[in-house]
PQR file with spaces between the fields and no chain letter, atoms N, CA, C, O and H, PARSE charges and radii, in Angstrom:
ATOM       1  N    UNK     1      13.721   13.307    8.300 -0.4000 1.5000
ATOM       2  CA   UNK     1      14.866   12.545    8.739 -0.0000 2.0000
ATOM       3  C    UNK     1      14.533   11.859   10.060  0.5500 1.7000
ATOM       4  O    UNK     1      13.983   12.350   11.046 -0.5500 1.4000
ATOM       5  N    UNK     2      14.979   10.633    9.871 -0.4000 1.5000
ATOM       6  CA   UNK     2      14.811   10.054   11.350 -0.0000 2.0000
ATOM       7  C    UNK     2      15.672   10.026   12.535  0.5500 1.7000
ATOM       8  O    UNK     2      16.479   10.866   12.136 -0.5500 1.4000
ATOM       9  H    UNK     2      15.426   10.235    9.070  0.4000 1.0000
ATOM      10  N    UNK     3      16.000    9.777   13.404 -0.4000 1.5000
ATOM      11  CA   UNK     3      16.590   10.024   14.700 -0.0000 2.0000
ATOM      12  C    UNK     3      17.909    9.631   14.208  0.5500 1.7000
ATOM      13  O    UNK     3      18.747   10.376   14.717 -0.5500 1.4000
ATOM      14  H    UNK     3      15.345    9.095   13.728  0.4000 1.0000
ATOM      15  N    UNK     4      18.445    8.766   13.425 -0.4000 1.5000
ATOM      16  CA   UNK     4      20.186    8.161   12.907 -0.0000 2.0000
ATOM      17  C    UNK     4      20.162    9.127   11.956  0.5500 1.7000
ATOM      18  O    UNK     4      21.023    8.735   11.169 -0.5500 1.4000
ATOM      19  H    UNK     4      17.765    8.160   13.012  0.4000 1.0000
ATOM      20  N    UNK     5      19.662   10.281   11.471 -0.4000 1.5000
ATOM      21  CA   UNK     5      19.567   10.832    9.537 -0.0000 2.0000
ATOM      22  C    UNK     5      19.458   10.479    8.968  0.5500 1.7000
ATOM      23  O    UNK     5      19.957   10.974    7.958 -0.5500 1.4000
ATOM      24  H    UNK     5      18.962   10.600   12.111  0.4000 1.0000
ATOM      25  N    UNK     6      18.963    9.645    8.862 -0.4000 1.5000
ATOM      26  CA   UNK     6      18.254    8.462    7.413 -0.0000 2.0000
ATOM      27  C    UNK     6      16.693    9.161    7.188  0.5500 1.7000
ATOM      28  O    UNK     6      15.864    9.329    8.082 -0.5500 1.4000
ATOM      29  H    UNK     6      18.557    9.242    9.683  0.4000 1.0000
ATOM      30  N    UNK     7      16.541    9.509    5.777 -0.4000 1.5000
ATOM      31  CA   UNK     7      15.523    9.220    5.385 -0.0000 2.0000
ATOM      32  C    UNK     7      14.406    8.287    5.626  0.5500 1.7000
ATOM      33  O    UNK     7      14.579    7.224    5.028 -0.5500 1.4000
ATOM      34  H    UNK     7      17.215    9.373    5.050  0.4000 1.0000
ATOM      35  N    UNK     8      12.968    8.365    6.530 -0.4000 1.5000
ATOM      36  CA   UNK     8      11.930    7.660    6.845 -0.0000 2.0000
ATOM      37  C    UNK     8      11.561    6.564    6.195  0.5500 1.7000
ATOM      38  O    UNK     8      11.906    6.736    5.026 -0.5500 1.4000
ATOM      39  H    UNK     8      12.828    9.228    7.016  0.4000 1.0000
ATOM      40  N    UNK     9      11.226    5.890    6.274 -0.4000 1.5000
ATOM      41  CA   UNK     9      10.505    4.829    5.266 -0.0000 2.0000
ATOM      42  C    UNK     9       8.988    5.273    5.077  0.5500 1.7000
ATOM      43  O    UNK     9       8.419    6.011    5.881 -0.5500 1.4000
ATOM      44  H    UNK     9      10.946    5.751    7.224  0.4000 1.0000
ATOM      45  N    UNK    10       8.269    4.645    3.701 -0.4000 1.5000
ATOM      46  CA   UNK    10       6.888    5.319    3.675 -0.0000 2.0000
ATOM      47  C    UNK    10       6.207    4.551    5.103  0.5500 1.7000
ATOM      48  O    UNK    10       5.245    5.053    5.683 -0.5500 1.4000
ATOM      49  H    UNK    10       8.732    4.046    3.048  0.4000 1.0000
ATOM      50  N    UNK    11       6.727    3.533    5.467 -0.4000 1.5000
ATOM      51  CA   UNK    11       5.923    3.264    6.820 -0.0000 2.0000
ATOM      52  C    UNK    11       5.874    3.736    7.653  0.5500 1.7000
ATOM      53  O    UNK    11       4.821    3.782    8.289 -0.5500 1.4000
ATOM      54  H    UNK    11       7.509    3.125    4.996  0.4000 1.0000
ATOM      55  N    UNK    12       7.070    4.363    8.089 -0.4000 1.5000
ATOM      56  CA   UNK    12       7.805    5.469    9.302 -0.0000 2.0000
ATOM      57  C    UNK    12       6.747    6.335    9.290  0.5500 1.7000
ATOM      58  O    UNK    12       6.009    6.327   10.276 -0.5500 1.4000
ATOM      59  H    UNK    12       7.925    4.326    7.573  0.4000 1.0000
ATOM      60  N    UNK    13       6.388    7.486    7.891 -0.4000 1.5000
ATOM      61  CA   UNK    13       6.034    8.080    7.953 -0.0000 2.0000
ATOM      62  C    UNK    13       4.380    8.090    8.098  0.5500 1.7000
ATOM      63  O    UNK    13       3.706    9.116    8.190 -0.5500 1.4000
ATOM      64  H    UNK    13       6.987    7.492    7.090  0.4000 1.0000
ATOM      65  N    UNK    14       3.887    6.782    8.098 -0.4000 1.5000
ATOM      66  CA   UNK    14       2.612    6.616    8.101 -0.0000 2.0000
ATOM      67  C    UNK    14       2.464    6.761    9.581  0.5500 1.7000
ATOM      68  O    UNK    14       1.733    7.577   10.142 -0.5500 1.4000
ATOM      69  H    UNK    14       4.435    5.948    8.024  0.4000 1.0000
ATOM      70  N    UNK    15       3.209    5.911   10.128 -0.4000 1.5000
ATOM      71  CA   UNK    15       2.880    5.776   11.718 -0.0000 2.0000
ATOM      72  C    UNK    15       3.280    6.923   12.129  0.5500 1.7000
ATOM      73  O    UNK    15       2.650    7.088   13.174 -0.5500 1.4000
ATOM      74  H    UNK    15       3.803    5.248    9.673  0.4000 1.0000
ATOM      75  N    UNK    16       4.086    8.029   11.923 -0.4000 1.5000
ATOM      76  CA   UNK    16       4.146    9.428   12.595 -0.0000 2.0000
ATOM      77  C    UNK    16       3.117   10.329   12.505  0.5500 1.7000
ATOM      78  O    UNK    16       2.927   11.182   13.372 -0.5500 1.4000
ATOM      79  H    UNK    16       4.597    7.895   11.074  0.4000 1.0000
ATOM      80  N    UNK    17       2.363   10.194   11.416 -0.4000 1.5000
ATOM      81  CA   UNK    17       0.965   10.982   11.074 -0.0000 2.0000
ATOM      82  C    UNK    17       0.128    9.810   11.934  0.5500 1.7000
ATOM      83  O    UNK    17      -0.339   10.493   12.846 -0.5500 1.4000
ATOM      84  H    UNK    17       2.518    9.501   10.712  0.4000 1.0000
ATOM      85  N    UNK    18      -0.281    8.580   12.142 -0.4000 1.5000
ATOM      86  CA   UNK    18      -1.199    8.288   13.090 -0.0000 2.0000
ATOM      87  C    UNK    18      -0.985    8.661   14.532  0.5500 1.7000
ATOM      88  O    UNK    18      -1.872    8.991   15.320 -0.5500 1.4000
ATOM      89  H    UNK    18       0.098    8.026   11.401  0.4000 1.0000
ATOM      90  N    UNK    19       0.273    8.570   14.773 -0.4000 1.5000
ATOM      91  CA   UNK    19       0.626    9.127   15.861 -0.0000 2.0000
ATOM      92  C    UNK    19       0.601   10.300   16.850  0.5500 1.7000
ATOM      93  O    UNK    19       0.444   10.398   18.067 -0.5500 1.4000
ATOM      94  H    UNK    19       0.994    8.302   14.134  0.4000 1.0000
ATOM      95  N    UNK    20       0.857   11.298   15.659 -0.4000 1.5000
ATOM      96  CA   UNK    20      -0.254   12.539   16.079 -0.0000 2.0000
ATOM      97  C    UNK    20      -1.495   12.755   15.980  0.5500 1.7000
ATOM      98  O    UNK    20      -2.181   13.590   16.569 -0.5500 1.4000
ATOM      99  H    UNK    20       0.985   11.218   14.670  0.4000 1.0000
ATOM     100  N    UNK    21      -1.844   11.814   15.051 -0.4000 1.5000
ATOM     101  CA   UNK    21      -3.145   11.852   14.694 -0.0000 2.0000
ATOM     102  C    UNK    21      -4.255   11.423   16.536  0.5500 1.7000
ATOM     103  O    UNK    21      -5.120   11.974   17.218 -0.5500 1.4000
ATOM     104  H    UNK    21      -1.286   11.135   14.572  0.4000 1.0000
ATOM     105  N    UNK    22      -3.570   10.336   16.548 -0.4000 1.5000
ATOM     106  CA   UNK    22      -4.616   10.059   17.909 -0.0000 2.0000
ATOM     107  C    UNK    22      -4.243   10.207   19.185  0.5500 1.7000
ATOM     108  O    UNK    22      -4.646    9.598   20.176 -0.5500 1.4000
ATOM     109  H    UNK    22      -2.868    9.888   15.994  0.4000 1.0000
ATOM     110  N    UNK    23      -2.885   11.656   19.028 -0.4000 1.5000
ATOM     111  CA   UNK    23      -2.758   12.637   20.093 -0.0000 2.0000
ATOM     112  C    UNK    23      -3.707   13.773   20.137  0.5500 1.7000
ATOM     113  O    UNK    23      -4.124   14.326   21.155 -0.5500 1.4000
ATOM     114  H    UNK    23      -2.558   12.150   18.223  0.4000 1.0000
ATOM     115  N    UNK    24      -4.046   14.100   18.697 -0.4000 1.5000
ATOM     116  CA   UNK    24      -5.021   14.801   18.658 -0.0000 2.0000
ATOM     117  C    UNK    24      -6.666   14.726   18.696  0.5500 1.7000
ATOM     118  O    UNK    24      -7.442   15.680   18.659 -0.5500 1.4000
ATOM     119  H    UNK    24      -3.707   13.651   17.870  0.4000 1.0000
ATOM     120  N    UNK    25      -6.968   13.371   18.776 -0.4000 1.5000
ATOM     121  CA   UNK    25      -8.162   12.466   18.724 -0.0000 2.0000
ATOM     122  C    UNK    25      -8.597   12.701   17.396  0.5500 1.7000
ATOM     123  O    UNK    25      -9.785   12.901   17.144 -0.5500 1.4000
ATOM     124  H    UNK    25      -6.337   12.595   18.806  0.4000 1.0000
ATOM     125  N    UNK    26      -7.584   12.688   16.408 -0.4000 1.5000
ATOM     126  CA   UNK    26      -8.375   12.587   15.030 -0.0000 2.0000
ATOM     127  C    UNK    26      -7.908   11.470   14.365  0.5500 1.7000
ATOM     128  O    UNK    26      -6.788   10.982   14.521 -0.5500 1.4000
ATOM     129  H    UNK    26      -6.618   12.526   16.612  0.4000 1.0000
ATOM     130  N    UNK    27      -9.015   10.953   13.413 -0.4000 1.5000
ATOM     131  CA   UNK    27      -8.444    9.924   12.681 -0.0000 2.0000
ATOM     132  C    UNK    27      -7.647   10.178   11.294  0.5500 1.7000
ATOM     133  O    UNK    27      -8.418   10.117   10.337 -0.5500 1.4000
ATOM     134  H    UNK    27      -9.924   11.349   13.287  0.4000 1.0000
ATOM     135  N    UNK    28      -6.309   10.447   10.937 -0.4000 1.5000
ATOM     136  CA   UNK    28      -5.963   10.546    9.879 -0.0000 2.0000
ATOM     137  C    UNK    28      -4.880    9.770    9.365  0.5500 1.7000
ATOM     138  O    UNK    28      -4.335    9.089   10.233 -0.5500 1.4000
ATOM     139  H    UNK    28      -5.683   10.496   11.714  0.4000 1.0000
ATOM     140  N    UNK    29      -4.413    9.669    8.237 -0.4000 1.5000
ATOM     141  CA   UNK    29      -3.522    8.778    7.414 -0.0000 2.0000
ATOM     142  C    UNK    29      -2.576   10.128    6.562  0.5500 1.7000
ATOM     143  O    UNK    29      -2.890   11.313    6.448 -0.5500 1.4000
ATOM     144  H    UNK    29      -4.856   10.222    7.532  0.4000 1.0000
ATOM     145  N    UNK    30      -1.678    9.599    6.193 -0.4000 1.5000
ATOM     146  CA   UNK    30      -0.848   10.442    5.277 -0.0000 2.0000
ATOM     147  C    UNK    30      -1.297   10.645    3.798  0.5500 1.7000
ATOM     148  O    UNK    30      -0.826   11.473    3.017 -0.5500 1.4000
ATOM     149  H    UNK    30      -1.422    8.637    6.286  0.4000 1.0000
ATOM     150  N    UNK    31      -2.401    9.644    3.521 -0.4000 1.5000
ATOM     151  CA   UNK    31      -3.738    9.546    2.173 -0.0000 2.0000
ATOM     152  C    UNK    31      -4.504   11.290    2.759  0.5500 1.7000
ATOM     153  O    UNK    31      -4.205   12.317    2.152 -0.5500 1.4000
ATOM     154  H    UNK    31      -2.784    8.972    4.155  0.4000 1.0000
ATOM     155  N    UNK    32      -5.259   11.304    3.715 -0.4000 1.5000
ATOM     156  CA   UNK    32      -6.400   11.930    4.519 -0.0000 2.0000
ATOM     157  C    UNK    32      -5.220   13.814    4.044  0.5500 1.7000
ATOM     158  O    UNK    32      -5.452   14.676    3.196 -0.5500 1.4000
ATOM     159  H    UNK    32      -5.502   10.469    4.208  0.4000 1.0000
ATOM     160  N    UNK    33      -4.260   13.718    4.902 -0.4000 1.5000
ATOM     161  CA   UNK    33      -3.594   15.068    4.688 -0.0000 2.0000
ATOM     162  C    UNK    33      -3.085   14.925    3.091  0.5500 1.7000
ATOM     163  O    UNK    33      -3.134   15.963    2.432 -0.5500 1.4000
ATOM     164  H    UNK    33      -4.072   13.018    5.590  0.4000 1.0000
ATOM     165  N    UNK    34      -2.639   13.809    2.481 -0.4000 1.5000
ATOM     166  CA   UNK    34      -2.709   14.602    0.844 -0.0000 2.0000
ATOM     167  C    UNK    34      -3.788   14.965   -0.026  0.5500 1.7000
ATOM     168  O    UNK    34      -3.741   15.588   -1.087 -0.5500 1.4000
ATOM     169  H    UNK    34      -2.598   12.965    3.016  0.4000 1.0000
ATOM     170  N    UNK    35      -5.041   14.344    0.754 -0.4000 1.5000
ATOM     171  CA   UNK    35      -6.423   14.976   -0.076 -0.0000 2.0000
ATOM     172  C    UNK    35      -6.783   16.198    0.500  0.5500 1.7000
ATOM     173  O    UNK    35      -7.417   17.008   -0.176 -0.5500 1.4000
ATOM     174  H    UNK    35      -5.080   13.838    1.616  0.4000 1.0000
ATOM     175  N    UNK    36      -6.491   16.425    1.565 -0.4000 1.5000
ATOM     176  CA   UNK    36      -6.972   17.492    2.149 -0.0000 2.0000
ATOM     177  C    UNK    36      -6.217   18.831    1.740  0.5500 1.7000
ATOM     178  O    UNK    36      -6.708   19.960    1.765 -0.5500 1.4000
ATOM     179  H    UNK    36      -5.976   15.767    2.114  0.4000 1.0000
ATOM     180  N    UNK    37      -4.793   18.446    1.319 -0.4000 1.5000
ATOM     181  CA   UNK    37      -4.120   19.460    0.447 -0.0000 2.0000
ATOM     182  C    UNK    37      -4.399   19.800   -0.473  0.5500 1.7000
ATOM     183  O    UNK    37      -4.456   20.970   -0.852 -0.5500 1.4000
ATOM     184  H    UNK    37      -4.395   17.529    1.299  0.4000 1.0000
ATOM     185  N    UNK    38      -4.723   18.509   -1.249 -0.4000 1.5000
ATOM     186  CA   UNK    38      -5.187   18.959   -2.692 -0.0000 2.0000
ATOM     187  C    UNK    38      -6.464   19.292   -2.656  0.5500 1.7000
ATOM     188  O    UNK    38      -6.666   20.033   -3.618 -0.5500 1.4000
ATOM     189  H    UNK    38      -4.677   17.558   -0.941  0.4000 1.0000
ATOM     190  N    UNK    39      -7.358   19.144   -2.094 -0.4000 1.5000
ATOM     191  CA   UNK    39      -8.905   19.747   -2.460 -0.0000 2.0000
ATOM     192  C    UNK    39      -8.910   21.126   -1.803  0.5500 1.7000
ATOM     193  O    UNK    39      -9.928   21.799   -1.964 -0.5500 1.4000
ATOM     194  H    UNK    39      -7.194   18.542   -1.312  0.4000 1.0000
ATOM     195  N    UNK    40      -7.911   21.633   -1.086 -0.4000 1.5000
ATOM     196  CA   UNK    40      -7.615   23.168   -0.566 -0.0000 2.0000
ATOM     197  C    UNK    40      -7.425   23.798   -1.892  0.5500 1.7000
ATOM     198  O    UNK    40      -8.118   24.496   -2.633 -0.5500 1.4000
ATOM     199  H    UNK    40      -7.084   21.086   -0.955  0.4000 1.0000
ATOM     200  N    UNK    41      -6.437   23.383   -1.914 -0.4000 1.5000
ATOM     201  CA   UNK    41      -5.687   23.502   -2.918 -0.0000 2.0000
ATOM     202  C    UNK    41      -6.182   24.121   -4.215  0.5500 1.7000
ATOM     203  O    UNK    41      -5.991   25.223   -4.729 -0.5500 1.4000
ATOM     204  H    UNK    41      -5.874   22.816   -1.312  0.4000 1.0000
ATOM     205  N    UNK    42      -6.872   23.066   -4.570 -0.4000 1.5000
ATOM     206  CA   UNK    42      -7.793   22.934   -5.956 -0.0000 2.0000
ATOM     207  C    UNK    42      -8.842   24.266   -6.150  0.5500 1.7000
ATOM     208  O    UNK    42      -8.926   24.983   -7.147 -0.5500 1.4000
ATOM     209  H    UNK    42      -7.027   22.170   -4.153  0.4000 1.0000
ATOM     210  N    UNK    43      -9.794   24.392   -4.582 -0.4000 1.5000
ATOM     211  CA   UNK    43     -10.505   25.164   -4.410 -0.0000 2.0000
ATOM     212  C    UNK    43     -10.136   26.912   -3.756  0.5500 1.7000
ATOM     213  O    UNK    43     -10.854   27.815   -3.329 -0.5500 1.4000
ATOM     214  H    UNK    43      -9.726   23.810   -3.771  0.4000 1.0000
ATOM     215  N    UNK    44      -8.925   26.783   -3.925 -0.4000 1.5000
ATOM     216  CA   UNK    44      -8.514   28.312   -3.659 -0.0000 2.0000
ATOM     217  C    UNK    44      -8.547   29.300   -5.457  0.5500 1.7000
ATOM     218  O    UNK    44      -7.980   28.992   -6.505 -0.5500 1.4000
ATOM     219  H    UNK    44      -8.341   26.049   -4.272  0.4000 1.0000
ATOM     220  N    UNK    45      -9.127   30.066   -5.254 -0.4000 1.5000
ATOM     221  CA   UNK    45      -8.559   31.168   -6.358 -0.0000 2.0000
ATOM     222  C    UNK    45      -7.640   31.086   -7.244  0.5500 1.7000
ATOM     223  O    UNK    45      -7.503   30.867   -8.448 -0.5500 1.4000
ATOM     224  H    UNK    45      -9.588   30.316   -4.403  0.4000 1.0000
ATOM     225  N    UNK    46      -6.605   31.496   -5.637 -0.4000 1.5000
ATOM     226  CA   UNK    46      -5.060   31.479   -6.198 -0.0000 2.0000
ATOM     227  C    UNK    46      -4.156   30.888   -6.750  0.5500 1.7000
ATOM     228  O    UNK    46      -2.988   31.257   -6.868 -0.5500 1.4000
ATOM     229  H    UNK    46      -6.716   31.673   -4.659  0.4000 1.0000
ATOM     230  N    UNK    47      -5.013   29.221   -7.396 -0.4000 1.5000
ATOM     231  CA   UNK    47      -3.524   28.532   -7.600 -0.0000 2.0000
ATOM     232  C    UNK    47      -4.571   27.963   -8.951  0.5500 1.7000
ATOM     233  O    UNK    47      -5.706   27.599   -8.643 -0.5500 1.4000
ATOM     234  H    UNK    47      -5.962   28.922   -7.300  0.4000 1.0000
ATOM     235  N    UNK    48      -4.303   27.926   -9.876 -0.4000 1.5000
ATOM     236  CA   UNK    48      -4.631   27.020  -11.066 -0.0000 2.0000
ATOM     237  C    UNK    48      -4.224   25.758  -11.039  0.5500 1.7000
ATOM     238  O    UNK    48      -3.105   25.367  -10.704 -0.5500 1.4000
ATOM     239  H    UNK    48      -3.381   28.222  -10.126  0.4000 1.0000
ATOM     240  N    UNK    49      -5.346   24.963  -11.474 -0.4000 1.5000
ATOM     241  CA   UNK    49      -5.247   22.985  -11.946 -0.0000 2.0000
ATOM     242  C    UNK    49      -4.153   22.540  -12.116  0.5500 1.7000
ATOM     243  O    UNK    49      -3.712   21.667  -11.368 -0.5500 1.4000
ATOM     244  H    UNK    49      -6.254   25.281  -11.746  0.4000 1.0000
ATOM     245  N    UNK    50      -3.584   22.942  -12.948 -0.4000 1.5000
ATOM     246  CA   UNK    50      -1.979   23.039  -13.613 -0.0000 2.0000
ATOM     247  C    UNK    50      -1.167   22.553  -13.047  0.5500 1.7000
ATOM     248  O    UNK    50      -0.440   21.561  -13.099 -0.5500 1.4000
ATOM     249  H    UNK    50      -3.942   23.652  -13.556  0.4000 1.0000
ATOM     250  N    UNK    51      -1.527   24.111  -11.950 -0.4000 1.5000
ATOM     251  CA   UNK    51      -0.217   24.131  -10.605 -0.0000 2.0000
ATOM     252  C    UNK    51      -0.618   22.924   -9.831  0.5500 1.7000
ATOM     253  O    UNK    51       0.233   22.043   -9.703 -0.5500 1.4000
ATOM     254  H    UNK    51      -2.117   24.917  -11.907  0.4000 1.0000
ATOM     255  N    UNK    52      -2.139   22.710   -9.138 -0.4000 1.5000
ATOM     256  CA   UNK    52      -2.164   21.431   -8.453 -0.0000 2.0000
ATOM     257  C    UNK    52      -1.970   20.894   -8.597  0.5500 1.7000
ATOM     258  O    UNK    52      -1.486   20.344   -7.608 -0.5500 1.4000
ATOM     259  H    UNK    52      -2.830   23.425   -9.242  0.4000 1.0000
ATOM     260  N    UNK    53      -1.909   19.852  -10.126 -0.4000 1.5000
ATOM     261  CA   UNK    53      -1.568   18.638  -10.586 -0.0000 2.0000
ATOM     262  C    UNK    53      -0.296   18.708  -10.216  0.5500 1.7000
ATOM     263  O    UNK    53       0.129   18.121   -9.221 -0.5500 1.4000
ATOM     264  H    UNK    53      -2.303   20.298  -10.929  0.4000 1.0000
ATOM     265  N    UNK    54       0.542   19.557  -11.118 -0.4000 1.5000
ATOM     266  CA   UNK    54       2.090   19.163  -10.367 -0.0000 2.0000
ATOM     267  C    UNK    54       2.767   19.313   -9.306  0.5500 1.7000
ATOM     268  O    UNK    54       3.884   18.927   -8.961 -0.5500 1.4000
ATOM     269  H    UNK    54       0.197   20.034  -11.926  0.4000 1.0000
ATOM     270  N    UNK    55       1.757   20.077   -8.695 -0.4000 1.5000
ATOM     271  CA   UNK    55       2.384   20.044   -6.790 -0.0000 2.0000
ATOM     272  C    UNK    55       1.907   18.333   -6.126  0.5500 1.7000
ATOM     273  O    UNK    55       2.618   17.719   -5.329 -0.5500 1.4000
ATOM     274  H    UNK    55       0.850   20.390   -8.975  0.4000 1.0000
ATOM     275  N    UNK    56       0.717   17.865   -6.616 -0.4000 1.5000
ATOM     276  CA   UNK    56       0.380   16.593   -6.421 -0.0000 2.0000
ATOM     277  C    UNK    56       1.181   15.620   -6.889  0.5500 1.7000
ATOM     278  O    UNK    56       1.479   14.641   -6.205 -0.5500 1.4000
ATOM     279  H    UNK    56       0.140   18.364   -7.263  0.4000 1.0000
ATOM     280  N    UNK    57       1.623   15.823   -8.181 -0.4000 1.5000
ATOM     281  CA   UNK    57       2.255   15.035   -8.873 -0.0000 2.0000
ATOM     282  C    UNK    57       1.155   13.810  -10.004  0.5500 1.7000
ATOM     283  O    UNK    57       1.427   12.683  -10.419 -0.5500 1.4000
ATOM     284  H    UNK    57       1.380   16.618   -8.737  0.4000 1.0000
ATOM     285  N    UNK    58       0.170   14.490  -10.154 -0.4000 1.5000
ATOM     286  CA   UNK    58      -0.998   13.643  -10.954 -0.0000 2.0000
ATOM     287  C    UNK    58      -0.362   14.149  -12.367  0.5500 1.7000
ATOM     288  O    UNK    58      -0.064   15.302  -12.680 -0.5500 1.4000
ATOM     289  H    UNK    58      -0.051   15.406   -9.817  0.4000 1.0000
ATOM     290  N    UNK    59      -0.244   12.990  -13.103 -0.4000 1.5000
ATOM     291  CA   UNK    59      -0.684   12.953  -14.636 -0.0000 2.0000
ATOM     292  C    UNK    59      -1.263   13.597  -15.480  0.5500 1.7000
ATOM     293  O    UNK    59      -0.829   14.223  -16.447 -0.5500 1.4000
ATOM     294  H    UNK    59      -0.486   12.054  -12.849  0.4000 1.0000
ATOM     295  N    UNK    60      -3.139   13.304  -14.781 -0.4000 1.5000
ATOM     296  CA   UNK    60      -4.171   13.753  -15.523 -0.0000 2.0000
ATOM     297  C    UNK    60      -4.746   14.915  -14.468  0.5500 1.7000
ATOM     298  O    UNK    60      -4.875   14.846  -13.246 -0.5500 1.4000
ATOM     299  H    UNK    60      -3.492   12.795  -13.996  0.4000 1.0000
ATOM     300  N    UNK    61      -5.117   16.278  -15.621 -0.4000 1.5000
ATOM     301  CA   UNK    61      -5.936   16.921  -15.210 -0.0000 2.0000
ATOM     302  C    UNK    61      -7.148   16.422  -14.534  0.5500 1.7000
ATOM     303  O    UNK    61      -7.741   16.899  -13.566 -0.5500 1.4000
ATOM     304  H    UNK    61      -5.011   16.334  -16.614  0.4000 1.0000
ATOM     305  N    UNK    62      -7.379   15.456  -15.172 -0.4000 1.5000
ATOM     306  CA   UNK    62      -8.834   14.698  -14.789 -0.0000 2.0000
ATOM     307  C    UNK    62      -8.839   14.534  -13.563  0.5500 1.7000
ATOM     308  O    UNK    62      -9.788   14.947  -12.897 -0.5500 1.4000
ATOM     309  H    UNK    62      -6.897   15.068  -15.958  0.4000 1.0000
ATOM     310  N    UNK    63      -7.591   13.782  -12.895 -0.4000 1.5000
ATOM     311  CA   UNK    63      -7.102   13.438  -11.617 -0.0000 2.0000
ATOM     312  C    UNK    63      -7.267   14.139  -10.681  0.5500 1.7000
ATOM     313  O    UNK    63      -7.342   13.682   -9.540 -0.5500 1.4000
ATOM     314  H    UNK    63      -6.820   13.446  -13.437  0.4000 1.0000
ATOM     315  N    UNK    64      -7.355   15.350  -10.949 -0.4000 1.5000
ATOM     316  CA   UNK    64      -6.787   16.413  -10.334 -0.0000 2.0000
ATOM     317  C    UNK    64      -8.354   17.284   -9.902  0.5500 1.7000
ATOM     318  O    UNK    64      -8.704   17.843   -8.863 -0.5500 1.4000
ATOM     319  H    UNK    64      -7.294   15.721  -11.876  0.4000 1.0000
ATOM     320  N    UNK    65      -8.926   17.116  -11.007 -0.4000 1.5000
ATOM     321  CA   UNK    65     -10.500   18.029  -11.256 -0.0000 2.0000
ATOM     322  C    UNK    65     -10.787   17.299  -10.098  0.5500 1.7000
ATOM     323  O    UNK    65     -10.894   18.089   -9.161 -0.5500 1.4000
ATOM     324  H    UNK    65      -8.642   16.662  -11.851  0.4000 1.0000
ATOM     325  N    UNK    66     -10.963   16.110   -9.739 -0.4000 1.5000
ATOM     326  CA   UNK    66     -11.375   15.611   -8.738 -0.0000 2.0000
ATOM     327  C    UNK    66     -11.365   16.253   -7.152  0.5500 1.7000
ATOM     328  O    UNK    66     -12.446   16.203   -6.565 -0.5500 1.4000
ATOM     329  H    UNK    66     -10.875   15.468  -10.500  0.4000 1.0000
ATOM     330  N    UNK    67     -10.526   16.687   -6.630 -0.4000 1.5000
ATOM     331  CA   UNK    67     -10.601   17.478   -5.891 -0.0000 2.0000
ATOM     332  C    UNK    67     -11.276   18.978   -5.725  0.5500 1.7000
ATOM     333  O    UNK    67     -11.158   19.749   -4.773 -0.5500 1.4000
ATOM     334  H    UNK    67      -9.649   16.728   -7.107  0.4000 1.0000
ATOM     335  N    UNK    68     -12.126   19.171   -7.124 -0.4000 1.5000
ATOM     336  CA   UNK    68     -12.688   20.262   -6.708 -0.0000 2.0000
ATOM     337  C    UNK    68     -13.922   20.163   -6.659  0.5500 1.7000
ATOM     338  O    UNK    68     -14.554   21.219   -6.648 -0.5500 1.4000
ATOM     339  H    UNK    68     -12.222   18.545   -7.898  0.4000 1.0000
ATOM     340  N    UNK    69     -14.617   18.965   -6.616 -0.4000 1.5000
ATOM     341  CA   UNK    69     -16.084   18.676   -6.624 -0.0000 2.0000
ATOM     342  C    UNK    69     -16.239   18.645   -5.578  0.5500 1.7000
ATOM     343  O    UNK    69     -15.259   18.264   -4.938 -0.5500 1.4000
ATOM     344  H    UNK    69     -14.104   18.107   -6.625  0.4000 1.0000
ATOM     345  N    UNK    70     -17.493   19.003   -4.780 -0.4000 1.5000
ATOM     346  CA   UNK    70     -18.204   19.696   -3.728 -0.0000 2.0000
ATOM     347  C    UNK    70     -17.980   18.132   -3.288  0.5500 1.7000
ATOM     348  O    UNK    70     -17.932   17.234   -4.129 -0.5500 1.4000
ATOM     349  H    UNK    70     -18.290   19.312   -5.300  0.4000 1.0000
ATOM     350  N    UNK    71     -17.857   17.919   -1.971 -0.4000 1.5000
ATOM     351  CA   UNK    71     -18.359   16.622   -0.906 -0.0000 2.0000
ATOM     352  C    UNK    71     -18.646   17.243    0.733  0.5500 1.7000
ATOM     353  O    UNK    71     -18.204   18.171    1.410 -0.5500 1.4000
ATOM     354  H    UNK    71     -17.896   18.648   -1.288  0.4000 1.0000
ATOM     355  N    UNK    72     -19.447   16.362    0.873 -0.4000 1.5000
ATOM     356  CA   UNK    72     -19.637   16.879    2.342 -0.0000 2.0000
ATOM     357  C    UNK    72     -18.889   16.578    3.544  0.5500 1.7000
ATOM     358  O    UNK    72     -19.306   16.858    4.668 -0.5500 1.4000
ATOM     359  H    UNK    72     -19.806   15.608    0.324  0.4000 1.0000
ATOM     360  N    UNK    73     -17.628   15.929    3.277 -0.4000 1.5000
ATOM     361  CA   UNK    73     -16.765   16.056    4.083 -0.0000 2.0000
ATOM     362  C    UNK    73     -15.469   17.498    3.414  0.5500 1.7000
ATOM     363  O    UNK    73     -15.346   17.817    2.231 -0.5500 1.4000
ATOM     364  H    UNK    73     -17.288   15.702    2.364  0.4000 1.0000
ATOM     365  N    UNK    74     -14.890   17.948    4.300 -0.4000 1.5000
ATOM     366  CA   UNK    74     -13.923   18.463    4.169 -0.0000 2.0000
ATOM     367  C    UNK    74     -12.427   18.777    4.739  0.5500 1.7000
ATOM     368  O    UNK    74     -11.666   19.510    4.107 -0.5500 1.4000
ATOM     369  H    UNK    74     -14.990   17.689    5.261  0.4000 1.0000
């Protein structure tokens, strides 16, 4: 919610994640923290594909497998 109670706009919310973002000297986007959820996500034990896809909201499993392939960022 924003400062009147209105619901953010997706722009609002972009610029509040850069905003902390380069309080914290990191570079991130509201893209950057939903991959970073989902490839947690993906790669924990505890939660099956299934569940990620629809906590993500992806379609395809396929979509979804994607986040569990090894990259060297994390």
């Amino acid at each position: 919610m924003g400062q009147r109670g209105k619901a953010l706009t997706p722009s609002a919310i972009w610029r509040v994640v850069k905003q902390y973002g380069q309080r914290a000297a990191l570079d991130i986007s509201p893209h950057t923290l939903r991959h970073s959820f989902g490839t947690r996500l993906a790669r924990s034990k505890e939660v099956d594909l299934v569940t990620v896809a629809a906590m993500m909201g992806n379609e395809s499993l396929d979509t979804t497998a994607l986040y569990t392939r090894p990259s060297e960022k994390i």
